[in-house]
Backbone as a printed PyTorch tensor [residue, N CA C, xyz], in Angstrom:
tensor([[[  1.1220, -11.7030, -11.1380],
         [  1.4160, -10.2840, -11.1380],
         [  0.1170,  -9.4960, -10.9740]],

        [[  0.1610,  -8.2550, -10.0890],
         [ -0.8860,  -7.5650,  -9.8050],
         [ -1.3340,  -6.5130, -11.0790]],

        [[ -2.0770,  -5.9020, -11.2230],
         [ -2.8050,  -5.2320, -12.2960],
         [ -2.4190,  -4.0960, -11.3750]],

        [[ -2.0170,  -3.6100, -10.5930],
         [ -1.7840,  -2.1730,  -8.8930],
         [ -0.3680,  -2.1310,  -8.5160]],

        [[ -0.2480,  -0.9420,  -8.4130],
         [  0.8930,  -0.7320,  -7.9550],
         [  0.3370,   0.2210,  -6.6760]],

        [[  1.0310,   0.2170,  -5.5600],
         [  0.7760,   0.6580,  -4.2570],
         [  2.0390,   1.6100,  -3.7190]],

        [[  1.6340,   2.8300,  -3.4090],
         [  2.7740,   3.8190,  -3.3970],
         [  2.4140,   4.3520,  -2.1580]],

        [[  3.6550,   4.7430,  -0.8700],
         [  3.0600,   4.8710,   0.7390],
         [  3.3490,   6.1780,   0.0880]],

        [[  2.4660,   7.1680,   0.7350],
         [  2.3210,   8.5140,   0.9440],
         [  2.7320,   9.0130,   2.3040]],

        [[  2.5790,   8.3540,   3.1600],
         [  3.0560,   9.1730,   4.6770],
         [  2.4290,   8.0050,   5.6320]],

        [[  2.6770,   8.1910,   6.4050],
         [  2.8240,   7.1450,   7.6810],
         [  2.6090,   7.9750,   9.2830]],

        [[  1.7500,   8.4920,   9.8700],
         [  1.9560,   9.0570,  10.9250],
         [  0.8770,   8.7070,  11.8590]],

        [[  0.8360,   9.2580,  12.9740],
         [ -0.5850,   8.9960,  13.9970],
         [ -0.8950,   7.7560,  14.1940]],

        [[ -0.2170,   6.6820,  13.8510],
         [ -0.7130,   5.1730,  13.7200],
         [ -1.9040,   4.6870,  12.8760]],

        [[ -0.9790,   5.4900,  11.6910],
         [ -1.8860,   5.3120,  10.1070],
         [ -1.2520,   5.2200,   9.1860]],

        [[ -1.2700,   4.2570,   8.2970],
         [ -0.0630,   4.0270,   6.7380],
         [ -1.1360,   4.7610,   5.7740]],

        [[ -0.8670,   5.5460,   4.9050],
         [ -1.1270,   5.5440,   3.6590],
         [ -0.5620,   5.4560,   2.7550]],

        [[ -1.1600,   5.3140,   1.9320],
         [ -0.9720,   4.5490,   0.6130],
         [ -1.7800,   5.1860,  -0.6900]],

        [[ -1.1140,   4.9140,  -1.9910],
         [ -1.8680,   5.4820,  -3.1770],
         [ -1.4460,   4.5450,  -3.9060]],

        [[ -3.0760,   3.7540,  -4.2810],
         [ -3.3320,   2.5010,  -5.0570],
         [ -3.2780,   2.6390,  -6.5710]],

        [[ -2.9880,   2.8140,  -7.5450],
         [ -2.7890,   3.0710,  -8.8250],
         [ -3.4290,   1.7040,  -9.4520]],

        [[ -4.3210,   1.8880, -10.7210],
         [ -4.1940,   0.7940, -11.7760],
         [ -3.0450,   1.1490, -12.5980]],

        [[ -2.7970,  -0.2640, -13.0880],
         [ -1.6800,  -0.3190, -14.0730],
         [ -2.3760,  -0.4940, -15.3880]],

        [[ -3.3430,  -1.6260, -15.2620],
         [ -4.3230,  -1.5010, -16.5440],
         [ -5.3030,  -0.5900, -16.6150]],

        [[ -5.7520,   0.0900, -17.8810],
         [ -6.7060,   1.2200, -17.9940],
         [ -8.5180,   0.2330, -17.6660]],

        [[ -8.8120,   1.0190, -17.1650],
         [-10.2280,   0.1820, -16.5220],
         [-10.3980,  -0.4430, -15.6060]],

        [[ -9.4980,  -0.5080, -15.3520],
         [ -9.6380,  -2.0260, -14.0430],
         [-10.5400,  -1.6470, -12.9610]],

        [[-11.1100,  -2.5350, -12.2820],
         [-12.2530,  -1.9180, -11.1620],
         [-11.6930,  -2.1930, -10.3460]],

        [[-11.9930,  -1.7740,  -9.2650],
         [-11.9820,  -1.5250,  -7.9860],
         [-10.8990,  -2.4220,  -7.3210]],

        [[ -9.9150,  -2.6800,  -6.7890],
         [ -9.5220,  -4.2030,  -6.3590],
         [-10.1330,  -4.3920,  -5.2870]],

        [[ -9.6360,  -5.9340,  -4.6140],
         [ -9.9670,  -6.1220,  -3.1880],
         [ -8.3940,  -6.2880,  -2.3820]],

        [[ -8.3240,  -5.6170,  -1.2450],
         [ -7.1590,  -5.1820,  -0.7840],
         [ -7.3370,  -5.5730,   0.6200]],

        [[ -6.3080,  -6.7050,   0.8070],
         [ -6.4230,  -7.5270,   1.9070],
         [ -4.9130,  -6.8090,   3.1720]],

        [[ -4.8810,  -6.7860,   4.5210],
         [ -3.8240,  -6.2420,   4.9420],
         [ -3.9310,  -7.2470,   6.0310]],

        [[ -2.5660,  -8.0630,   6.4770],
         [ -2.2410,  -8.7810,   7.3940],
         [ -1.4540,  -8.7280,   8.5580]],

        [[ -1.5310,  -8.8760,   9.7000],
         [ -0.3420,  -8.9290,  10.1810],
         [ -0.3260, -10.2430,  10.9000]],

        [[  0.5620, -11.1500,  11.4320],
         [  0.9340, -11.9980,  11.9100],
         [  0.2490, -13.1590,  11.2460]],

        [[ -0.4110, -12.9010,   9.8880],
         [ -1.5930, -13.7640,   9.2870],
         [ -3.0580, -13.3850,   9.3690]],

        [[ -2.8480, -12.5030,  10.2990],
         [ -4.6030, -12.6890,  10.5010],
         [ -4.8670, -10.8070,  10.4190]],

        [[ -5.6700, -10.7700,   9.9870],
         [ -6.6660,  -9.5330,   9.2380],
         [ -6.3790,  -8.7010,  10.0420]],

        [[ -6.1080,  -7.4590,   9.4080],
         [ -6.2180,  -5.9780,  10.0000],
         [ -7.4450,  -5.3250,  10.1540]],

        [[ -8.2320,  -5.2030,  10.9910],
         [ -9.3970,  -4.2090,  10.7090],
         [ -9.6240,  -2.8890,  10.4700]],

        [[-10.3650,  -1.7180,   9.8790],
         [-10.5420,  -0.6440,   9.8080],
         [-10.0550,  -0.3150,   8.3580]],

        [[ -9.7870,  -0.8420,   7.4150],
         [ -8.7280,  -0.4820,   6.9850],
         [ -9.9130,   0.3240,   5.8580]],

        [[ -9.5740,   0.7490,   4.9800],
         [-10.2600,   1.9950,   4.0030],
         [ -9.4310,   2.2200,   2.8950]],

        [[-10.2530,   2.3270,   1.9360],
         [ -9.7580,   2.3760,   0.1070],
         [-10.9320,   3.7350,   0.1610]],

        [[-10.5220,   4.7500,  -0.4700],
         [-11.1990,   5.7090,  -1.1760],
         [-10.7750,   6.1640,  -2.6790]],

        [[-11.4830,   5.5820,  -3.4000],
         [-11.2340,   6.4640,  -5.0040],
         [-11.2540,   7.6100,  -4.5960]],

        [[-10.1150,   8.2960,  -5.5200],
         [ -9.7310,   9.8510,  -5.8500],
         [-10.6370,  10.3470,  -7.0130]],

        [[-10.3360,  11.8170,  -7.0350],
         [-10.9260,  11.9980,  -8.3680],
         [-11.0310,  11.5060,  -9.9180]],

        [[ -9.0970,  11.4210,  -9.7790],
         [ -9.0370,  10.2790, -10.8550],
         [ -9.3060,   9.0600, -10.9000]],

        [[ -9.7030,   8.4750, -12.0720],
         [-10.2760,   6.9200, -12.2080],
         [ -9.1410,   6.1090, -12.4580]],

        [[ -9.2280,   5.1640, -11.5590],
         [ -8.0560,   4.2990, -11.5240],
         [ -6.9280,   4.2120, -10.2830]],

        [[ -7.2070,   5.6280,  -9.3620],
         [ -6.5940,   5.7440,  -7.9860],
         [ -7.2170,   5.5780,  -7.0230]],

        [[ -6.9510,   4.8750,  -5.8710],
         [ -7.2470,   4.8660,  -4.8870],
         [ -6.4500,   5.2920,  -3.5700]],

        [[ -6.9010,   6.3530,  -2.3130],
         [ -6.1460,   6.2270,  -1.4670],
         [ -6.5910,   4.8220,  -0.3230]],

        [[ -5.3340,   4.4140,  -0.0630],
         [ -5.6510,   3.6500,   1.5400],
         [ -5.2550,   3.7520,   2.4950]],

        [[ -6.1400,   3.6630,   3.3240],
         [ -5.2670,   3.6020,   4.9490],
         [ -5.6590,   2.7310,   5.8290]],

        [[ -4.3920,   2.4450,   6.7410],
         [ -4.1710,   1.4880,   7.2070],
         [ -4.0400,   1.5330,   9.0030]],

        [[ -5.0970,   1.3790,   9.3710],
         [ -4.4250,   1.9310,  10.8190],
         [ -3.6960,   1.1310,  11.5250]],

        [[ -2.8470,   1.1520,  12.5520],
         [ -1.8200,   0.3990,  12.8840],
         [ -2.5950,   0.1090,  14.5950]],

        [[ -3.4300,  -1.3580,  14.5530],
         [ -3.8270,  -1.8080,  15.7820],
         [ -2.9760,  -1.8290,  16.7960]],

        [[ -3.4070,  -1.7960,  18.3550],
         [ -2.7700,  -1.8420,  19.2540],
         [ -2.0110,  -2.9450,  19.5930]],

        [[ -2.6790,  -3.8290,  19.0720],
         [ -1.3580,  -4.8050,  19.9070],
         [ -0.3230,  -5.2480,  18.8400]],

        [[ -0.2420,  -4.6050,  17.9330],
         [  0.9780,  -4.5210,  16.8640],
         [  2.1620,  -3.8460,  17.5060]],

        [[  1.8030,  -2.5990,  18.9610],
         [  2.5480,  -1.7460,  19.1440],
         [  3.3160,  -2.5380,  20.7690]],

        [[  4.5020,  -2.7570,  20.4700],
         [  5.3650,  -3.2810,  21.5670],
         [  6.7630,  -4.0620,  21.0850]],

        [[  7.2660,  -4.9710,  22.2110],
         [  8.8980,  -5.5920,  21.7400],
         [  8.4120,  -5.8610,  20.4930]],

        [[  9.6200,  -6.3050,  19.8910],
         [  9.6580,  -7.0450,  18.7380],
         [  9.4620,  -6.3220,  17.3160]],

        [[  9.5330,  -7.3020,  16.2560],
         [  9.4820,  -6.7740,  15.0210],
         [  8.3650,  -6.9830,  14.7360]],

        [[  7.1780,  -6.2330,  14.2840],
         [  5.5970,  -6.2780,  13.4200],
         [  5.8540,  -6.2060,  12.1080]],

        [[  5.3320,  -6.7610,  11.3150],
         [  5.1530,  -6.6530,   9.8560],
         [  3.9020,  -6.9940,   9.2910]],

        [[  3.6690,  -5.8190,   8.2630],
         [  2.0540,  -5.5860,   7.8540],
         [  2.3740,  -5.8390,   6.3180]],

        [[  1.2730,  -7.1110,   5.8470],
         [  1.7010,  -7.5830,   4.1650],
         [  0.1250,  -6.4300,   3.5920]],

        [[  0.2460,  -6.2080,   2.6400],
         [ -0.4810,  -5.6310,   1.9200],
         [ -0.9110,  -6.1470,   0.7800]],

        [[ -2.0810,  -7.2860,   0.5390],
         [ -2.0980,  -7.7590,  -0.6600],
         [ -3.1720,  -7.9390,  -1.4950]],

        [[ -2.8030,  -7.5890,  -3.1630],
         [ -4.2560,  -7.4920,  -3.9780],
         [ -4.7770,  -9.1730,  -3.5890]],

        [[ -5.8690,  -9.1570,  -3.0100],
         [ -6.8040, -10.6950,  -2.3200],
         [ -7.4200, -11.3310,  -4.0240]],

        [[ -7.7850, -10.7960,  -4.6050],
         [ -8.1460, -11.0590,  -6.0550],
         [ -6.6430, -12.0740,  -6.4830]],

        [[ -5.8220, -11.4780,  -6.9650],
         [ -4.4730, -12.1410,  -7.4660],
         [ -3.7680, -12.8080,  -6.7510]],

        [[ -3.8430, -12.9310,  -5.1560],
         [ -3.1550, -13.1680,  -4.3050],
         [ -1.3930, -13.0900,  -4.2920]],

        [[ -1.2620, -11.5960,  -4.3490],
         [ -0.4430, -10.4800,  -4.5660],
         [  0.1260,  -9.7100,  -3.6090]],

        [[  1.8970,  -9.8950,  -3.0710],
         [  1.5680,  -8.5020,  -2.3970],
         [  2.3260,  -7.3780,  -3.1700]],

        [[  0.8160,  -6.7780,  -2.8890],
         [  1.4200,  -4.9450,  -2.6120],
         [  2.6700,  -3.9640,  -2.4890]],

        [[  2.6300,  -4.4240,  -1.3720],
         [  3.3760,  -3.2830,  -0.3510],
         [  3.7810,  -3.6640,   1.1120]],

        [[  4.3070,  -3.9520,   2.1850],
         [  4.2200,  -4.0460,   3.2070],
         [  5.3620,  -3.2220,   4.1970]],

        [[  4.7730,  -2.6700,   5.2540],
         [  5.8090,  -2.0630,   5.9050],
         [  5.8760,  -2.6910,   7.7370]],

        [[  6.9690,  -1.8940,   8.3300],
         [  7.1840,  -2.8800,   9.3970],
         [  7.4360,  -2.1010,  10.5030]],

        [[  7.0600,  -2.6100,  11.7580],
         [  7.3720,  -1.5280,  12.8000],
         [  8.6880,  -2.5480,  13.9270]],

        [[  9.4110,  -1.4030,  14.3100],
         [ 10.0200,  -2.1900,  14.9780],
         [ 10.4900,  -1.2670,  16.3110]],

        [[ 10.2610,  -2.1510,  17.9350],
         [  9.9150,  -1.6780,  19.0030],
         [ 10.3200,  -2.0820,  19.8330]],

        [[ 10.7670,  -1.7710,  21.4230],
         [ 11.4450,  -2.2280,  22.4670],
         [ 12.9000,  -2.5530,  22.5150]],

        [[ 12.9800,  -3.9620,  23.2070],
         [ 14.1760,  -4.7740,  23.2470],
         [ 14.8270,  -4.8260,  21.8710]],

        [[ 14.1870,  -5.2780,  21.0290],
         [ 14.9270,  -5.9600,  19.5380],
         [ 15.4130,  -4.4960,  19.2950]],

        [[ 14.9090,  -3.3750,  19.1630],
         [ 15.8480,  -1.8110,  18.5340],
         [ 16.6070,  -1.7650,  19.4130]],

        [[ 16.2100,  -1.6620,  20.6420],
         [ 17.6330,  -0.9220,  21.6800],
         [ 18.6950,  -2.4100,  21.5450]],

        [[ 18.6240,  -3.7290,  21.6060],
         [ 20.0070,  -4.1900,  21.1710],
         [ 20.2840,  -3.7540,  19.9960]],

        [[ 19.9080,  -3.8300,  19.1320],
         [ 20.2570,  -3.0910,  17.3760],
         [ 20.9110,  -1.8770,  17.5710]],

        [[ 20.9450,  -1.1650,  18.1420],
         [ 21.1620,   0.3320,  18.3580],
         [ 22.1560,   0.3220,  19.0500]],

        [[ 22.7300,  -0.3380,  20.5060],
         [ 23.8400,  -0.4570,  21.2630],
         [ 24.4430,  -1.2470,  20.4600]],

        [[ 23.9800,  -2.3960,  19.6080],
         [ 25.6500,  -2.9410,  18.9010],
         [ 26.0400,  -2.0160,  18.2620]],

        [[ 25.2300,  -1.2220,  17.4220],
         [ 26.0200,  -0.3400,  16.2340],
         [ 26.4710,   0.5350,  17.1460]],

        [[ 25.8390,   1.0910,  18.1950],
         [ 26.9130,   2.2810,  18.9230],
         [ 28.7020,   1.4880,  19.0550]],

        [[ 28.1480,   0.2500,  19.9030],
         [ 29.2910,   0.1320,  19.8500],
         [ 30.2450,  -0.1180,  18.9050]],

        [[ 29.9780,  -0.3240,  17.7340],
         [ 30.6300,  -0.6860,  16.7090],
         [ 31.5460,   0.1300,  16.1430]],

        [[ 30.6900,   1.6130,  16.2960],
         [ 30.9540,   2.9240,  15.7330],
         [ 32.0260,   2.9740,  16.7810]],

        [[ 31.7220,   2.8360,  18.2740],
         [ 33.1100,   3.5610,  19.1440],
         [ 34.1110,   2.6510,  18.6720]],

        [[ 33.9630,   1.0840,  18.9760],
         [ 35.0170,   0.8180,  18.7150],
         [ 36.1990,   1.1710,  16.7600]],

        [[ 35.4080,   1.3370,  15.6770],
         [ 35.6960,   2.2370,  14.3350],
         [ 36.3000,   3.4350,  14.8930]],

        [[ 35.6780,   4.2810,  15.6130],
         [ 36.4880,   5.5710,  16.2080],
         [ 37.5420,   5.7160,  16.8520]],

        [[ 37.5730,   4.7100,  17.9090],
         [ 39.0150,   4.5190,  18.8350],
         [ 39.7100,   4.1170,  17.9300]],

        [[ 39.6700,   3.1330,  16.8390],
         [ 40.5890,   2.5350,  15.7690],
         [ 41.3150,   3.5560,  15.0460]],

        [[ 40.1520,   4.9490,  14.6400],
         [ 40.6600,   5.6460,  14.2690],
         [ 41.7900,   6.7580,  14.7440]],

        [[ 40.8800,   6.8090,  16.0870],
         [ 41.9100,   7.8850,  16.9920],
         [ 43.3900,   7.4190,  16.6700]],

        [[ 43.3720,   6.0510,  17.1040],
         [ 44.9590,   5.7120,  17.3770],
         [ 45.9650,   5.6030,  15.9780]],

        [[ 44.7760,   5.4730,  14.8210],
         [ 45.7730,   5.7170,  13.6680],
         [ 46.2210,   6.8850,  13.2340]],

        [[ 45.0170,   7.9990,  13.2440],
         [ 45.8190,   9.1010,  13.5780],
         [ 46.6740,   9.7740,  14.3690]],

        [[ 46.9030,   9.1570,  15.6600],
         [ 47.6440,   9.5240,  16.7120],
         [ 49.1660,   9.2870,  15.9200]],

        [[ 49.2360,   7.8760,  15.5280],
         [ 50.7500,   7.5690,  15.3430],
         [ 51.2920,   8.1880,  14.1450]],

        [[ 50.0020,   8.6240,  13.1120],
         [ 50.0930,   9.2330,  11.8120],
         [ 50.8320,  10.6940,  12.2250]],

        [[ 50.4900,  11.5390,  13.4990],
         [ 50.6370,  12.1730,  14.1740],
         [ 52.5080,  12.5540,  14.5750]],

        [[ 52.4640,  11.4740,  15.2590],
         [ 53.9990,  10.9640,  15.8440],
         [ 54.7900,  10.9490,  14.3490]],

        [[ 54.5460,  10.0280,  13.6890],
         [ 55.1380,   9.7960,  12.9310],
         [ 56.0740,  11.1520,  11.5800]],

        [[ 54.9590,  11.6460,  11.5150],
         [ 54.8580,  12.8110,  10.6660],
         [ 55.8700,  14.2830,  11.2700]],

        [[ 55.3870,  14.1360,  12.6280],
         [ 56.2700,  15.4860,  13.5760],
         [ 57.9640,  15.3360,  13.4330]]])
C-alpha cells in the first residue's frame, strides 16, 4: 500500500494532471514512475505546492501514444511499487467500431420501441 493518494485535476492540451497528496504526515517527497506500454514516459514533473505534503504532477501525453487503438498510462509510487492512478486514451478504429455498435444498438432499442408503441396505439383506439 502506497503512503499517496493521486487525484487528476484536469486533463487537456496533451497533459494529465494530477494532485499527489501524503497520506502519512511527513512523508518526503515520493518517486513517481509513469508508464506506458512498459516503458517510461518522459517529461513528466512533480512540483510541491505550498502545502507540505502536496504535490502537483504532470504528465504529458507523448506522440506516439496518439493513434488506433487503446493507450494506457500506469502511474506508480516506484518506491512501493504501487499504482497510483492511471488513465487511458482511446483512438481511431477501436472507438469508431465501439460507437457504431452502440449506435446501432440504440436504433435497433428504438425501432423495438416504435413498434410497441405503435400497437399500444392500435390497441388502445
Amino acid at each position: 500500500m502506497s503512503a499517496f493518494s493521486l487525484t487528476k485535476t484536469r486533463f487537456r492540451e496533451g497533459q494529465w494532471e494530477g494532485l499527489l497528496t501524503a497520506i502519512e504526515k511527513d512523508a518526503a517527497q515520493p518517486e513517481i514512475a509513469v508508464t506506458l506500454r512498459d516503458l517510461p514516459v518522459r517529461g513528466v514533473t512533480m512540483t510541491e505546492t505550498k502545502e507540505p505534503g502536496r504535490w502537483v504532477i504532470q504528465i504529458p501525453v507523448p506522440v506516439e501514444a496518439v493513434g488506433d487503438g487503446v493507450q494506457t498510462f500506469l502511474i506508480t509510487d516506484a518506491n512501493a511499487d504501487v499504482v497510483l492512478e492511471s488513465f487511458t486514451l482511446i483512438a481511431g478504429e477501436v472507438l469508431g467500431e465501439d460507437i457504431r455498435a452502440e449506435v446501432d444498438l440504440l436504433r435497433a432499442e428504438l425501432d423495438m420501441l416504435k413498434r410497441a408503441f405503435r400497437r399500444h396505439c392500435l390497441e388502445t383506439s
